[in-house]
Structures are given as structure tokens and as C-alpha cells.
C-alpha positions in Angstrom: 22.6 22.8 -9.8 23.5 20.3 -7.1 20.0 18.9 -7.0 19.9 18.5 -11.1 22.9 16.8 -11.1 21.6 14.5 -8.8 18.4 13.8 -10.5 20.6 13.4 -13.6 22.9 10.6 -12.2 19.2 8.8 -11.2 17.5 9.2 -14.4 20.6 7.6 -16.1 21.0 4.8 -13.2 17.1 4.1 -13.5 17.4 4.0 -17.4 20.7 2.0 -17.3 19.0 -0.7 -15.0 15.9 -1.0 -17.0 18.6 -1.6 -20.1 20.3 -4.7 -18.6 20.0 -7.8 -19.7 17.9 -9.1 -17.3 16.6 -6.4 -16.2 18.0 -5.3 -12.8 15.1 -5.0 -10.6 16.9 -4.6 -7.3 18.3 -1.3 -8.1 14.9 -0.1 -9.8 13.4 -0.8 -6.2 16.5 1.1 -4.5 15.4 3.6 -6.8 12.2 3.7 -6.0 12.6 3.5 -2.5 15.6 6.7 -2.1 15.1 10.5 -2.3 12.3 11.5 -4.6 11.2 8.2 -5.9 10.9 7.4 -9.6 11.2 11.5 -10.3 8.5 11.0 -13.0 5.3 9.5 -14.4 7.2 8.8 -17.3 10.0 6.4 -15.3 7.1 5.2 -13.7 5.2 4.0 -16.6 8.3 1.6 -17.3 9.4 1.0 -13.9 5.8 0.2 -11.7 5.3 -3.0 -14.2 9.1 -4.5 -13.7 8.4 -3.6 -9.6 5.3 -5.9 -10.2 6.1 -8.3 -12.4 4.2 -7.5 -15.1 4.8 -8.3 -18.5 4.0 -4.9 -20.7 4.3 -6.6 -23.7 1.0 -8.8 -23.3 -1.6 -6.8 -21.7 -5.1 -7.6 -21.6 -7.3 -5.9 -23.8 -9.4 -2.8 -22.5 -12.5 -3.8 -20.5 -16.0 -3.6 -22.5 -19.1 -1.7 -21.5 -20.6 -5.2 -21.4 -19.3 -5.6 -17.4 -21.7 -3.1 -16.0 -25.1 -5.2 -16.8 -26.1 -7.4 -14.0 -22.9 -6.7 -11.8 -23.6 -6.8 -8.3 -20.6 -3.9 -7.2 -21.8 -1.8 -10.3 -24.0 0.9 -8.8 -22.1 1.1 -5.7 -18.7 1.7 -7.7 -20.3 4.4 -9.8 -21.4 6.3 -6.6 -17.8 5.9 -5.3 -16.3 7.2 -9.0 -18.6 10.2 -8.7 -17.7 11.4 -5.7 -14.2 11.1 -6.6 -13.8 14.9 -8.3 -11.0 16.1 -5.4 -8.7 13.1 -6.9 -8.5 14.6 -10.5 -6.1 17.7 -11.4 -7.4 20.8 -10.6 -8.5 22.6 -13.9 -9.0 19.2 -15.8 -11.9 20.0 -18.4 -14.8 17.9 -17.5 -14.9 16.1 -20.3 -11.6 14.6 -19.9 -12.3 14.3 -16.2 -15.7 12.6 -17.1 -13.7 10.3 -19.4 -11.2 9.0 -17.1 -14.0 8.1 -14.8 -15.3 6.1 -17.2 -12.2 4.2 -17.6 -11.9 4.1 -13.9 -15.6 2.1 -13.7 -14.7 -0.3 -16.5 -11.0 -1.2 -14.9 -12.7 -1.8 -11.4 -15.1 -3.7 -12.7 -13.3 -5.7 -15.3 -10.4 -6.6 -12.2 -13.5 -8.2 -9.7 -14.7 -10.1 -12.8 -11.5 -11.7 -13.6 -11.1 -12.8 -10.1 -14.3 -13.4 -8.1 -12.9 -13.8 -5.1 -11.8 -10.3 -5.0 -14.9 -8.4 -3.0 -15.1 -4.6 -3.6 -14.7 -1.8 -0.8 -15.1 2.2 -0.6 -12.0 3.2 -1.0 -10.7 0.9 -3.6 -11.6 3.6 -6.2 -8.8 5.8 -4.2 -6.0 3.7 -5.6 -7.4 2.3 -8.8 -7.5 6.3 -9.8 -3.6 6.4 -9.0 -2.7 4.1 -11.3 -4.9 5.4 -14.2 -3.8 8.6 -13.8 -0.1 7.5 -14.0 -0.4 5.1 -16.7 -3.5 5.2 -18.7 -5.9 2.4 -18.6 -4.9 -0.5 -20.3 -1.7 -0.9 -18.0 -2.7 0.4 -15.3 -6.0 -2.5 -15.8 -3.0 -5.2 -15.3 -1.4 -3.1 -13.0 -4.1 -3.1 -10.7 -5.0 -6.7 -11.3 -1.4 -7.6 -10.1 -1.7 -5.4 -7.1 -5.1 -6.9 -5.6 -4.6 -10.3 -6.1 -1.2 -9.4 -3.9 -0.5 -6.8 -1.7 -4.7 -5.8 -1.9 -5.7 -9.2 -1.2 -6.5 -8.8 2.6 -8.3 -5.7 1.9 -10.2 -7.5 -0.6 -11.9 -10.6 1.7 -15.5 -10.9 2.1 -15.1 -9.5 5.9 -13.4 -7.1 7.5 -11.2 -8.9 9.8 -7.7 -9.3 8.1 -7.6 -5.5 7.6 -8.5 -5.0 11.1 -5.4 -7.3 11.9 -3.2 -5.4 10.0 -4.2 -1.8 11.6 -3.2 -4.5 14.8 0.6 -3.6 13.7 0.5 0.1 14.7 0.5 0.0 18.1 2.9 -2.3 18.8 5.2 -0.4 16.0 4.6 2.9 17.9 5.3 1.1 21.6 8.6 -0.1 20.3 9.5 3.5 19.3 7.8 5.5 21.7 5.8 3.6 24.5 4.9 6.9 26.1 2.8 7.7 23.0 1.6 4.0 22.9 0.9 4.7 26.6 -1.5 7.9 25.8 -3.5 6.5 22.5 -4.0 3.3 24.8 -5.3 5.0 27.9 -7.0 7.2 25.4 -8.7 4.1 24.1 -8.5 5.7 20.5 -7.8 2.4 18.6 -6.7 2.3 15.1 -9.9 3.4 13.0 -8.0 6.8 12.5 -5.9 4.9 10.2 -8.4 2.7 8.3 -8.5 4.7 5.2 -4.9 5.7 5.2 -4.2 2.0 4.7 -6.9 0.9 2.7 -6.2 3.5 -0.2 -2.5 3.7 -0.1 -2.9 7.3 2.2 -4.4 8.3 -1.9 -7.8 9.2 -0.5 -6.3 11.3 2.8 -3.8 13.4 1.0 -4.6 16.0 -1.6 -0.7 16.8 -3.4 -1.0 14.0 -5.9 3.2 14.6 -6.5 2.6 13.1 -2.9 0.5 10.0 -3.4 3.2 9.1 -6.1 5.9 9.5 -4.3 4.0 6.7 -1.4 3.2 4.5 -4.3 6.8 4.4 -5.8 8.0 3.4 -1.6 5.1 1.0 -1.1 5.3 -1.0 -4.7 9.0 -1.3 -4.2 8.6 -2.8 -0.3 7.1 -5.6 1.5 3.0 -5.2 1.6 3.1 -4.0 5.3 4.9 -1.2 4.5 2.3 1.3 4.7 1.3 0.4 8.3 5.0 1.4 9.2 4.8 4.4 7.4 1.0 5.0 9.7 3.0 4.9 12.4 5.8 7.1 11.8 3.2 10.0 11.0 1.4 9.5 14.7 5.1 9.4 15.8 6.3 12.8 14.0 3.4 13.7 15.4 4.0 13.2 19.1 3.8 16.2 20.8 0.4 17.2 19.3 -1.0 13.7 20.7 0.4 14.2 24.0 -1.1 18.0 24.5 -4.6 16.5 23.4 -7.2 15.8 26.1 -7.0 12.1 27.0 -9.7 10.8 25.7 -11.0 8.6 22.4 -13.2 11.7 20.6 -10.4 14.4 20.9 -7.4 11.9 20.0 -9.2 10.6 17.2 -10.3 13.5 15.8 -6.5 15.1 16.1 -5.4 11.7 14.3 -8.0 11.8 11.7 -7.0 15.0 10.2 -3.9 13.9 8.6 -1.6 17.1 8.6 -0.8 18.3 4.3 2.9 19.4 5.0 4.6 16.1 6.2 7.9 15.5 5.4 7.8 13.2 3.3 11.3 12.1 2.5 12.4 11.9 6.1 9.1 9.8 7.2 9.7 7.1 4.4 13.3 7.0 5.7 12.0 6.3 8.6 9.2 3.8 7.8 12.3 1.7 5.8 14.2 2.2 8.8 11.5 1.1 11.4 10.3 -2.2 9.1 14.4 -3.2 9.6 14.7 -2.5 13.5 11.0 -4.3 14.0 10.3 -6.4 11.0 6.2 -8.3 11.5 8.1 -10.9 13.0 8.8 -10.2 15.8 5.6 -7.5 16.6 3.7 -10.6 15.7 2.9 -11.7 19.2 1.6 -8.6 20.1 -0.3 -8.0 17.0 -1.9 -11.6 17.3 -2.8 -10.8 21.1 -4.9 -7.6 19.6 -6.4 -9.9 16.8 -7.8 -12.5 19.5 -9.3 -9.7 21.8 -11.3 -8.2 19.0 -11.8 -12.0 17.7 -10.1 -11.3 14.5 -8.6 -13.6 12.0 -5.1 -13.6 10.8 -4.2 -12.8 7.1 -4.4 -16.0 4.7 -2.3 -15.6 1.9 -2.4 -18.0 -0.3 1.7 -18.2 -1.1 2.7 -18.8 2.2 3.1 -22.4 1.7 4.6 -22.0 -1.3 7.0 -19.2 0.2 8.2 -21.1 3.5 10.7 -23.0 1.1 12.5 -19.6 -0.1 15.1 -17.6 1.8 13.9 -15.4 4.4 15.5 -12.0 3.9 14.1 -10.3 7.0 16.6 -12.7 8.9 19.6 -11.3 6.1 18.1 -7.9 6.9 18.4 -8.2 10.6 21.7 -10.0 10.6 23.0 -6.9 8.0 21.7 -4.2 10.5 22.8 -5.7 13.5 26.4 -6.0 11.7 26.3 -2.1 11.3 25.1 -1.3 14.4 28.4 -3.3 16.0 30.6 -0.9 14.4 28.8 2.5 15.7 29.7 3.9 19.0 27.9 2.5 21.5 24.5 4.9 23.0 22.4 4.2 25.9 18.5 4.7 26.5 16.9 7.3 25.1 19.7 8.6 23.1 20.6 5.5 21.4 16.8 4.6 20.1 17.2 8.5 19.0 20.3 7.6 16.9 19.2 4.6 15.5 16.2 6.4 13.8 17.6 9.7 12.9 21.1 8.8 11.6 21.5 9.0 7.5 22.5 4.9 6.4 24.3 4.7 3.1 23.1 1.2 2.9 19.4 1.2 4.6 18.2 1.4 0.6 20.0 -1.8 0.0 18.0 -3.8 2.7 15.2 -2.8 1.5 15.4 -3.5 -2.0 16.5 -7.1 -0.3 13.3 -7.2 1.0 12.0 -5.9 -1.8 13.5 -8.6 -4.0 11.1 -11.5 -2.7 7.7 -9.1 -3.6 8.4 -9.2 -7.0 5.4 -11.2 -7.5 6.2 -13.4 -10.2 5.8 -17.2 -11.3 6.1 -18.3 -8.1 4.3 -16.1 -6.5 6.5 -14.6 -3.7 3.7 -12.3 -2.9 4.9 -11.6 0.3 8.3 -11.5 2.3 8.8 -14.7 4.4 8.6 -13.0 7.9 4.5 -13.3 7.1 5.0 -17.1 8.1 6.1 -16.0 11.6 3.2 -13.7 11.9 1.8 -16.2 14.4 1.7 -20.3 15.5 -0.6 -22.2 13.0 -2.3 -23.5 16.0 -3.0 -20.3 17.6 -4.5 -18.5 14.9 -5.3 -20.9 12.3 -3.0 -18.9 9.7 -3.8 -21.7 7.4 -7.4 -23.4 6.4 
């Protein structure tokens, strides 16, 4: 009874913020961020567009047939749609299944031709098949186009290497948590390849509960882009004691990692994540992170709005100077026990930071594609952040 009255008093919030006049997109992200997420494809549908700026009253038309002749991605897209039976509802007729797939060709392919400087990987598919499934095909076409021109974008280059410094967050992440794990997975020499497809496909292609996959999309559509690196990292971290019983070495630590475990929970780790991305925004791991990309002769991320965004406010630093505020008040703990606290305590408030953060992702007009802390990422002259 106690849960239903809950989910009651969100529906109505949810409902009552899409109703305002403007809409009130901070609390739909607070929404989307606390317990349970949007509850329902049927929020979603209405909510995923206002969390991306996307106007649902002007959507493109569907894509034609006509995009498969003489495109270059086409036969490696319909291999990749083919194989992708497991991400369909059990017990779907094939028909219908064999329809959606269909759809899911024409929407990948009608996104790269629309932007050209979008390039196609495996594992696109994985989240392109999230969205249709949520909200049919025509909006989830400009749903998707939204999404890779933004928080995609570095997945989406020509090479390989802005991914590869993204996956450069993790360790650094885990070594402020838990530097004994850190510790292990670097004497282990295991990298971060076990987390390539996690990150890549929005954890879609890893996990098979698509109630699941939702729930990540609502958390990562309502945060900053990096969000699902944090989240990486909280799952090697619940998973600690299993990496430190596992031989020390790259084979048996990478294989433990690989095999991402079905019956996380869920609610607690995207708690954490928010909680982590607050304590250690990209900011400051940035050093670290751009020591990593320069050993494996990497390049930093290029978005294109980070001119453009380096005139706005930076809410990381609102976000920092909020936490710090709250952690004043708390009884002081030492060591071990305080880092504990800090992570595992229940925050009234931690939903309102994040939908601060949140606030600047909304991807509109201007742009703000990504939260201002992605300026600090590294000196110009170090990593030539900007052509």
C-alpha cells in the first residue's frame, strides 16, 4: 500500500510538472533520477523528449527505404540488427519482431545520413533498439538524433580514441573510492576493455531485464553525459570482494569483470553513481584521466559546445559548494569510516544536485550539451582539447 502511494504521489508530481507553464524540467529530471525512474513507458514517451529538448510537436518524417541503396554502414548495420533477437521481448511474434527491425535499420540509417559526421559502431544498434521499443519509431528517430549529436558524439568519431579516454575515468573514480581495488585491477594490468560495451550501449547490450535498461536510460538522459562511467565504476566497486579473491592477473580479472552479474541493485548503485559524480565531479579526476590518455597516446574529447558553454554558469562548482555545505553540518568521521558514510548515507537533497547538473544538458538552442566541468577536463596546451 505504502509503495502505491508512493508511486501515486510521483505519477501526479511527474504529470503536474509536465502541466506547467513552462514546463518544469528540473523536477522531471529529479524524477527521473530518484527511486524507480519514470515508473513507465508511458511517462517516458512524454518525459525522454522535454529531458532532451526535443520538440514532439515537429518531428521528422519516418525514414524511406530509399537510405539503404549505396550506403556505406548499410550491410554492416543489417548484420548487427540481425543478431539482435535477445534485445526483443521474449514471446514477440516474429513478424512483429521482424518489423521493428526494420524500423530499427531505417532510424540508424536515416540519423548517419542527416549528420555525416556521425560514423557508425557495433553496438550503436544496442541503444537505438531502447528507444524504439519505448517510443515507436518516429520519436524515438529524433530522439536518437538528439542523443548522438550530444551525449553519443565521442562514441561516434572516426577513431576510437575519445572513447578510450572516457573508459580513462574509471580508474581514477575507483582509486578515489577504493584504492585497494584500484591497487589490484592495476597490478592486475586488466585495463578498462571490460567496460567498453557497457559504455558504448548504455549497459543495453550487457543486461538482459529490459525494466532494467530503462530504468539506466531514465538516470543517464536526466544527468551529465559521463554519468554512465560513474555508474561502471560503482558496479566493479559493489563488486569488490569478488575482484580481490580473483587470481591477480589480466585473463582471470577480466573475465570476472566481463560477466556483468543480472541481480545488481540497481536503485542503491544509481544512488551511488549520483553520489560519486558529486564527491568527484570530471574535474578534478581530470589530471589523472589525461595522464592515462597521453600514455596510450589518446586524444581528449572535442565537443563542439565547449566554447560556446565556457560563458554559462558552472554548476559542478554550485554542486560542490552545496555538498560541502552539508557535509559541515554532519558529525565529523575519520578514515575509513567517514568515506563509508559519505557513500552509504540516504541525502534528502542529493536528487536536487543532480537535476542542477542536469539543468545545463538540456540540450537546447544553445547547445549546452555538456556540463561546464568538461572545460576543465584538461589545459588546452596539454591536450589540444580544442582544434
Amino acid at each position: 500500500a505504502d509503495f502505491d502511494a508512493k508511486k501515486k504521489r510521483k505519477v501526479a508530481e511527474i504529470y503536474q510538472a509536465l502541466n506547467s507553464d513552462p514546463i518544469d524540467v528540473a523536477t522531471l529530471r529529479r524524477m527521473a533520477i530518484s527511486e524507480g525512474g519514470l515508473l513507465t513507458d508511458e511517462i517516458r514517451c512524454k518525459v525522454w523528449p522535454k529531458l532532451l529538448s526535443v520538440n514532439t510537436d515537429d518531428l521528422p518524417p519516418l525514414p524511406g527505404k530509399e537510405l539503404r541503396e549505396d550506403n556505406k554502414d548499410y550491410q554492416q548495420v543489417l548484420l548487427d540488427v540481425r543478431r539482435s533477437l535477445r534485445r526483443f521481448p521474449p514471446g514477440m511474434p516474429d513478424d512483429q519482431r521482424e518489423g521493428l527491425q526494420e524500423e530499427l535499420i531505417d532510424i540508424i540509417l536515416h540519423v548517419l545520413k542527416r549528420n555525416p559526421q556521425l560514423h557508425y559502431y557495433q553496438g550503436y544498434h544496442d541503444i537505438v533498439v531502447t528507444f524504439l521499443l519505448v517510443v515507436g519509431d518516429r520519436l524515438a528517430t529524433a530522439l536518437v538524433e538528439k542523443l548522438s549529436t550530444h551525449h553519443l558524439r565521442d562514441f561516434m568519431d572516426p577513431t576510437m580514441d575519445n572513447t578510450k579516454h572516457i573508459l580513462n575515468y574509471l580508474m581514477p573514480i575507483i582509486d578515489q573510492v577504493n584504492p585497494e581495488v584500484h591497487d589490484f585491477m592495476q597490478s592486475a594490468e586488466v585495463g578498462t576493455i571490460f567496460a567498453l560495451s557497457w559504455l558504448i550501449t548504455w549497459f543495453g547490450h550487457v543486461l538482459s531485464d529490459f525494466r532494467h535498461v530503462v530504468r539506466l536510460y531514465d538516470f543517464f538522459l536526466a544527468c551529465h553525459p559521463l554519468m554512465p562511467i560513474y555508474f561502471a565504476a560503482v558496479i566493479v566497486l559493489h563488486r569488490e570482494q569478488e575482484v580481490l579473491d580473483c587470481e591477480c592477473d589480466m585473463a582471470s580479472v577480466h573475465h570476472l569483470l566481463s560477466q556483468i552479474p543480472q541481480d545488481l541493485p540497481y536503485e542503491s548503485l544509481i544512488s551511488k553513481a549520483g553520489d560519486l559524480f558529486v564527491q568527484f565531479p570530471p574535474s578534478e579526476l581530470a589530471k589523472e584521466a589525461a595522464q592515462a590518455a597521453q600514455a596510450e597516446r589518446t586524444a581528449a574529447s572535442t565537443f563542439k559546445d565547449f566554447e560556446l558553454a565556457s560563458v554559462q554558469q558552472r554548476p559542478d562548482t554550485v554542486l560542490r559548494q552545496r555538498f560541502r555545505e552539508r557535509l559541515r553540518g554532519e558529525e565529523r568521521l575519520r578514515g575509513e569510516e567517514r568515506t563509508k558514510s559519505i557513500l552509504t548515507k540516504p541525502r534528502t537533497n542529493r536528487f536536487v544536485k543532480l537535476a542542477v547538473m542536469g539543468l545545463t544538458v538540456a540540450l537546447g538552442a544553445a547547445a549546452l550539451a555538456m556540463v561546464k566541468s568538461a572545460l576543465e577536463w584538461a589545459p588546452k596546451f596539454q591536450l589540444q582539447i580544442f582544434p
